[in-house]
C-alpha positions in Angstrom: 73.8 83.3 119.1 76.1 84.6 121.7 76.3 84.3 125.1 77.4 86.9 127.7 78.6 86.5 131.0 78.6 89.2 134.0 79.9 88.5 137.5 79.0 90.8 140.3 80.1 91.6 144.2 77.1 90.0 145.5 73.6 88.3 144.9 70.9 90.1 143.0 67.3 90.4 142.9 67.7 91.7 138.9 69.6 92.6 136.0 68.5 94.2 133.2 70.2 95.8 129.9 67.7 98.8 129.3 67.8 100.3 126.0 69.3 103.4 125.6 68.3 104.9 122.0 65.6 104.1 119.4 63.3 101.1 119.7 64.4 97.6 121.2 63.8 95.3 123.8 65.2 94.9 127.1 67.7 91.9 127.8 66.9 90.5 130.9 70.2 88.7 132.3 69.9 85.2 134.2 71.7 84.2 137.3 73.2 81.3 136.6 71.9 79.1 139.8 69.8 80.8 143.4 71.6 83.1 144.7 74.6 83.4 142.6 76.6 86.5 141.3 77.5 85.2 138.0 74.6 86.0 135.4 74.6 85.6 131.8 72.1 85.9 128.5 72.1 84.8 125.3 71.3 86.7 122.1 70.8 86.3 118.6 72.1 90.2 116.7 70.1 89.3 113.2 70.2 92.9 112.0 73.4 94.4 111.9 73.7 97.9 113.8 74.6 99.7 116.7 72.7 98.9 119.8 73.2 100.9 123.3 72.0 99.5 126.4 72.5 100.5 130.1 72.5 98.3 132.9 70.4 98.1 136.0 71.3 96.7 139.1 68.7 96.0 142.2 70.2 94.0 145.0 68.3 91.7 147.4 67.8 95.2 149.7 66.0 96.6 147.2 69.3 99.0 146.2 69.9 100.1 142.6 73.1 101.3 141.1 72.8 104.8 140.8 75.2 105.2 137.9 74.3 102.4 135.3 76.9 100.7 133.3 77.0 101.7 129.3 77.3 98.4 127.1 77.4 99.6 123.3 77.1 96.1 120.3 78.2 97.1 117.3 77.1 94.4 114.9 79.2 93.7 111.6 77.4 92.9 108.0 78.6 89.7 107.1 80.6 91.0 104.1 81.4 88.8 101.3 85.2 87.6 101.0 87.4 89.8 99.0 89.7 88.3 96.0 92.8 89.6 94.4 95.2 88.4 91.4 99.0 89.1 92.4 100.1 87.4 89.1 99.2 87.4 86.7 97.4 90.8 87.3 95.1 91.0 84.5 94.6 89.3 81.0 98.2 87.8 79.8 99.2 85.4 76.5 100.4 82.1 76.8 101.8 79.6 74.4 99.7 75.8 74.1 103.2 74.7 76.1 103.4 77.0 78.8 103.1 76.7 82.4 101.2 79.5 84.3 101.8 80.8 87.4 98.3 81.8 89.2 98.8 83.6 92.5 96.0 85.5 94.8 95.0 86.4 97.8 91.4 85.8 99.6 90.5 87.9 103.1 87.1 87.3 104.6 85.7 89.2 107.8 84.7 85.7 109.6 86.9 83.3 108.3 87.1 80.9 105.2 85.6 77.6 104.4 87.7 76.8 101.2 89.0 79.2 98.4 91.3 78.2 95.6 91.5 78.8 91.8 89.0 78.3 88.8 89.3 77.9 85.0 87.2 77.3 82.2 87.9 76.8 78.1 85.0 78.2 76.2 82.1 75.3 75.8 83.6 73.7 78.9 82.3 73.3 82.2 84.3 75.3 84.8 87.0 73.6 87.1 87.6 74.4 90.7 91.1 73.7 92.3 90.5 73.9 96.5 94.1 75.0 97.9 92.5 75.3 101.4 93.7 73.3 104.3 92.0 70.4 105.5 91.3 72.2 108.6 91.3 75.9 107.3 90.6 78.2 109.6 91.5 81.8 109.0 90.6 85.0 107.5 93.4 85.3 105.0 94.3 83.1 102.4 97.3 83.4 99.7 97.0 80.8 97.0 99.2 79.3 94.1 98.9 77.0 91.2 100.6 76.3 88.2 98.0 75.8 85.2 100.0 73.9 82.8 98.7 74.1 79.0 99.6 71.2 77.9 97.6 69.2 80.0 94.3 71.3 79.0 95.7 70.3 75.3 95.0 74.0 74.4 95.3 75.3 70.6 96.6 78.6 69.3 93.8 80.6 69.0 91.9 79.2 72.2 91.2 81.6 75.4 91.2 80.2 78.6 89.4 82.1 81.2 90.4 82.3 85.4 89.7 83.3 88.6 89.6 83.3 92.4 86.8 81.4 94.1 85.8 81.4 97.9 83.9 79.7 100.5 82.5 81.4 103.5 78.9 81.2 105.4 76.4 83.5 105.5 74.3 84.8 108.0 72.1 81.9 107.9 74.8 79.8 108.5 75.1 78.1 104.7 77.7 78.1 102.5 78.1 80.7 100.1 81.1 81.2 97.1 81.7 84.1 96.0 84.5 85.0 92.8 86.9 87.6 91.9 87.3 89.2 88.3 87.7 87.3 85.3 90.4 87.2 83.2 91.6 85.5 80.0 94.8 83.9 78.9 94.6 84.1 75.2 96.7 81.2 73.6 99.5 82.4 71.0 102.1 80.6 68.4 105.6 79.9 70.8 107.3 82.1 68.1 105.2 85.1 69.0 105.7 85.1 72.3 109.2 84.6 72.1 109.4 87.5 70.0 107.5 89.5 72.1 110.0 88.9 75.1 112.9 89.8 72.9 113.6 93.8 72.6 112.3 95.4 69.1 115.7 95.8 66.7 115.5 98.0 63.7 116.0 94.6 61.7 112.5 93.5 62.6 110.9 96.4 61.9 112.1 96.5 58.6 111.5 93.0 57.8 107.6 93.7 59.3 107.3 96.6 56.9 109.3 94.5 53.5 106.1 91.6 54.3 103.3 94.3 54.4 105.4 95.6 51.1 104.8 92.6 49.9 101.0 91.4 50.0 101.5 90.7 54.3 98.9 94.3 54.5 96.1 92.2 54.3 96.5 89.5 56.2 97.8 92.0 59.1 93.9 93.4 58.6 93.0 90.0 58.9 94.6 89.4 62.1 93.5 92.6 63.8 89.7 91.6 62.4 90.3 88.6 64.1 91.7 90.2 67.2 89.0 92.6 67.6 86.5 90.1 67.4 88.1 88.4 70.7 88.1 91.3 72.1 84.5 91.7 72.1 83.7 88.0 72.8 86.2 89.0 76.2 84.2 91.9 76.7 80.4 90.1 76.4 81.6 86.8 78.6 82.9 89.3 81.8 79.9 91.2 81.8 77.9 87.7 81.9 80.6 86.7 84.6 80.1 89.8 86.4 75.9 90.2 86.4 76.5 86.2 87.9 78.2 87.7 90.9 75.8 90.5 91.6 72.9 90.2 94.0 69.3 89.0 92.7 67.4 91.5 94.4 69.7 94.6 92.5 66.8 96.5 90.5 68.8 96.9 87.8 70.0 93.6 86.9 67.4 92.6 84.4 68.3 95.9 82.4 71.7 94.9 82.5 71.1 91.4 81.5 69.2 92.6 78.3 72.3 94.6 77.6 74.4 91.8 77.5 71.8 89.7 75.2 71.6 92.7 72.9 75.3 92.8 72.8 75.7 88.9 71.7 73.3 89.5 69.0 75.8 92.6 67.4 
């Protein structure tokens, strides 16, 4: 809870923050010892809201102020932290050598417990890299970390999914983690990445369209096939990812949910 503290010009007999709108209890304020100006209450806001309250005075004579003070609380839902890719800012390719870069940012209203960066290869469990201070203490966070793909001994083909993670408490006071988006880095030959970094020259385009001359039609089909069908397993796993992060009480998650199932059986 929190506790408030008034001082006054004198002694009094009472104190009292009388609501002023809707329904609510009066807050009767305590002087802190016999006789003593200083008063102070304590109070628990469970509800966020606006609450309005005026406050009346009566001295030891029996006087009341004639103009009461107006004290307005504006109490603050205890929002979820907030997540955000800088780089890379949405699904990328990588080669099974390559070193990614993973920046983000993580605000929260209150203030963090931890936060870092996740990743998962499909059949794996997830892993969770904390880049939070030993004694982190703030409401903004930017994070870094290089996720090198040699040392998850990736394969071209492979699709290794990421994200933010974050640690804050909730208004009972436990920990809660909440994620950003998902995204994928899909794990491609060296050569075609290189290729792809290099400008397009008339030379290539001709030699693409001598090897689709030449029989290479069908196994470009083949490859799109293929590529279509990531595309769909992408799709299915970020809806999963996303009906995980939703709240249980939403009415239409089971809908959703069947959705998904329906879509894994296509």
């Amino acid at each position: 809870g929190l506790t408030f503290d008034f001082e006054f010009n004198k002694p009094l007999k009472s104190a009292v923050l009388k609501v002023r709108e809707g329904e609510g209890d009066d807050i009767q304020l305590k002087p802190l010892a016999d006789g003593s100006p200083q008063f102070q209450f304590l109070r628990d806001f469970n509800e966020p809201g606006e609450f309005r309250y005026k406050l009346h005075l009566e001295d030891t004579e029996g006087r009341v102020n004639e103009f009461p003070a107006r004290y307005v609380f504006n109490v603050l839902e205890n929002a979820a932290p907030v997540l955000k890719f800088e780089a890379p800012a949405g699904d990328t390719e990588v080669s099974a050598i390559e070193e990614m870069r993973l920046q983000g940012v993580v605000r929260d209203d209150f203030g963090l417990a931890d936060a870092g960066i996740g990743y998962q290869l499909a059949g794996e469990e997830p892993q969770y890299v904390s880049l939070a201070a030993a004694s982190l203490a703030t409401n903004k966070l930017a994070v870094a970390h290089v996720l090198r793909m040699e040392d998850l001994g990736v394969e071209v083909g492979q699709v290794v999914s990421y994200f933010l993670w974050a640690d804050d408490r909730g208004r009972d006071g436990e920990l809660r983690r909440g994620f950003s988006d998902l995204f994928f880095a899909t794990v491609r030959p060296f050569e075609e990445i290189f290729r792809q970094n290099r400008s397009a020259t008339e030379g290539m385009r001709q030699e693409q369209q001598q090897q689709q001359g030449e029989g290479g039609e069908q196994g470009g089909q083949n490859q799109q096939s293929i590529a279509n069908l990531l595309d769909t397993q992408k799709d299915v796993i970020s809806a999963t990812w996303n009906i995980k992060r939703r709240d249980r009480d939403d009415e239409k998650l089971a809908e959703d949910i069947q959705v998904v199932l329906d879509s894994q059986g296509e």
